[in-house]
Every structure is written in C-alpha cells, then in structure tokens.
C-alpha positions, -999 to 999 in steps of 0.1 A, spaced: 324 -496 -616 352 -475 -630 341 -443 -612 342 -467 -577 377 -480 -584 388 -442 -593 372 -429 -560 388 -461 -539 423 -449 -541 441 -428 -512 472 -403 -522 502 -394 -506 533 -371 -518 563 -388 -511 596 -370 -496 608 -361 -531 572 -347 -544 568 -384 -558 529 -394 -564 523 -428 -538 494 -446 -527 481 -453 -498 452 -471 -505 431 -486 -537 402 -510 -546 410 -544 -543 402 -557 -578 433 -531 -586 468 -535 -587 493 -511 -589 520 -515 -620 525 -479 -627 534 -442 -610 542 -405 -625 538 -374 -614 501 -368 -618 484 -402 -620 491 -438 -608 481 -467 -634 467 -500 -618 460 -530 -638 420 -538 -633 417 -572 -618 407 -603 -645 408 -578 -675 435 -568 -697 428 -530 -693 443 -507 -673 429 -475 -652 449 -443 -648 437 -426 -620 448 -391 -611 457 -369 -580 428 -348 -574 455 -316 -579 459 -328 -615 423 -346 -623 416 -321 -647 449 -334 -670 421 -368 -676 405 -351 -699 428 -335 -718 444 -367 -723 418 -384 -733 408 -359 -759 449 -360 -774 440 -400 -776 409 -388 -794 436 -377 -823 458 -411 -826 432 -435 -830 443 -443 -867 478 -448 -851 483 -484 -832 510 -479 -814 487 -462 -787 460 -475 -763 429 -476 -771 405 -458 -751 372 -470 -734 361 -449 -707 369 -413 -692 359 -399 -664 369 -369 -636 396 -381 -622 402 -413 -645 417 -429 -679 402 -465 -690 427 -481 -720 443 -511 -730 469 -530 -706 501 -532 -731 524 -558 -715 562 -558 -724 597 -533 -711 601 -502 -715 635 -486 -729 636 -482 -689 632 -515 -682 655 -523 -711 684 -507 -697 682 -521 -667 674 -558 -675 700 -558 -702 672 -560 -733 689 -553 -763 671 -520 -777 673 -525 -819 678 -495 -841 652 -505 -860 624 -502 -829 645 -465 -826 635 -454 -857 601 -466 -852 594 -442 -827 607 -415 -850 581 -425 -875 555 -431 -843 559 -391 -835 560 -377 -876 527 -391 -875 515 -375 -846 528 -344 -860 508 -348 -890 474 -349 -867 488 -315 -857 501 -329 -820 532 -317 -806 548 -348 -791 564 -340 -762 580 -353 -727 591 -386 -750 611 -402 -722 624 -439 -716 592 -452 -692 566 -442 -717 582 -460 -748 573 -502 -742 589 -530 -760 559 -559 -769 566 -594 -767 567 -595 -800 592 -565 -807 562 -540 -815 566 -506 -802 539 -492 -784 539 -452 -765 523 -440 -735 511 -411 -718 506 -384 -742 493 -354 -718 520 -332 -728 512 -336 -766 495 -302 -768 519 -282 -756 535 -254 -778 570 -252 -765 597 -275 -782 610 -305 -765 643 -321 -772 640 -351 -750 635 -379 -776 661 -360 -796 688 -361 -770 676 -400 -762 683 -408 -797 717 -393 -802 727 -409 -766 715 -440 -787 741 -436 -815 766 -421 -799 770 -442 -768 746 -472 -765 758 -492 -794 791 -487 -788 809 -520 -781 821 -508 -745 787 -489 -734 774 -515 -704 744 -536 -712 729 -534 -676 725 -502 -657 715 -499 -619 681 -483 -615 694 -463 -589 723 -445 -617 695 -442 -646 673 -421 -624 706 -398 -615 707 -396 -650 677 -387 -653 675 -357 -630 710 -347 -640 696 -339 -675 662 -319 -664 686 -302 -644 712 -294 -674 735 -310 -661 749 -337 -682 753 -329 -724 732 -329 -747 735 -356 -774 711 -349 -803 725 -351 -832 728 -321 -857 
C-alpha cells in the first residue's frame, strides 16, 4: 500500500523553487513540505510517509540508512518501511521551535540544551549533524524533544546553523524585551536573510 500512496502524489515547483502538490492518495493528508520531499500523515494511523520529488528520490535511501545509525537514540522516528521514492516513520505530534515562535510557546533552556546533547550523540555514531534548523526540532506534548529530517547528516562540511540558533537563543530570545510572537511572514525573512549572510552571526565563542 505504501508504494501506491508514494506513486499517488502529483508535484509542482512553486514560483520560489518551493516543492507543492498537486495531487495525493486520499487516505493521505498533507502536514509537512521541504525542499526535496513532502510528509503526509497516513489516514487512521499514527505514521507518517515522506514521499520525495522524483529529482531527489534517491535522498530516501540515504536517509533511511542515517536513521539506520540513531536507533538507540529516542528522540528520532522510528522507521518501518523504505522504498524509491518513500520514508515510512512515526507521526510525532507537537511545535516546532518554528511553530514556537510564532504561537508564543515558551522555548525552555533546558529543551536547548537537550538538543545539544541530542546531536553529541549523533556525533558519537560518527554522524555529522547538519542543516539543524527551527522546523525540524518539535516540542511533544509532554515537553520531550524530538528531531527530524536527518538527510544532511553525512555530509563532511561544517554547519553552524544550530550554533548560530543557540547563541540567538541566549543572546536575544530570553531577553525580557525580545517579542514572544513573531509573524510567519518576518521568521521566514529571517530565515533567508541568514543563508544569504546577511544578518550576524550569533554563536557563541
């Protein structure tokens, strides 16, 4: 059935290079885009599918084999089925630090550091964690911290993303003045402002 569901789904490219779809299986709804894959919660389960564009269908596996190496860590999905073009894992419901931002969900240092601790381990399984950003990272119900699309976990080149997200942390979000809703439409500005290299840098040393 998975392979069905994976073939059922139409692409577009939207004006800015954005994935979008067209068209999908009924049993699937969609909760979830990037820039390879869209993620559509599977009808009556509590498992998600991650289907990719057929330009980037060859990332499934590679994924799925970097999930392959955090099985012994919980704060990732756990994997059930891969196939060409598709992902099978766990449906994790809560916010991300996204969402956070936005709603005006406290984000707790404590849940900070835990990603910190979250990527040393995946270091240890000889992973690269990379491409950390705010829409991979969830907050649970519960307060648990859960992370998300790993593809970029092989690669050999440094990234200072989570860095830079957890000095802007220290150094601006718990200020007493720092706003405790942003607009979506000024944390995506952000957002491209900073792949640009535009906007500082705020790792701390």
């Amino acid at each position: 059935m998975y392979e069905i569901y994976a073939n059922s789904v139409e692409f577009a490219f939207g004006f800015w290079g954005d994935i979008q779809v067209r068209k999908n299986h009924e049993d699937l709804m969609l909760i979830g885009t990037g820039r390879s894959a869209c993620v559509f919660l599977i009808k009556d389960t509590n498992k998600v599918i991650k289907i990719f564009h057929p330009k980037f269908q060859h990332i499934a596996y590679e994924e799925a084999d970097i999930y392959s190496h955090l099985t012994q860590i919980p704060q990732f999905p756990t994997i059930y089925q891969t196939g060409t073009n598709y992902i099978v894992m766990d449906y994790i419901e809560g916010y991300t630090l996204f969402d956070c931002l936005h709603k005006g969900i406290k984000i707790q240092e404590e849940q900070v550091n835990e990603v910190d601790d979250i990527l040393q381990l995946v270091r240890s399984k000889g992973l690269n964690p990379s491409d950390v950003h705010l829409r991979n990272i969830l907050v649970t119900a519960d307060r648990q911290v859960k992370i998300i699309d790993v593809a970029r976990f092989k690669q050999t080149k440094s990234c200072q993303q989570w860095d830079d997200l957890k000095g802007a942390y220290f150094q601006l979000y718990i200020h007493p003045l720092f706003p405790r809703k942003l607009p979506k439409s000024l944390l995506n500005i952000i957002g491209i402002l900073y792949k640009k290299k535009l906007i500082p840098f705020y790792a701390r040393q």
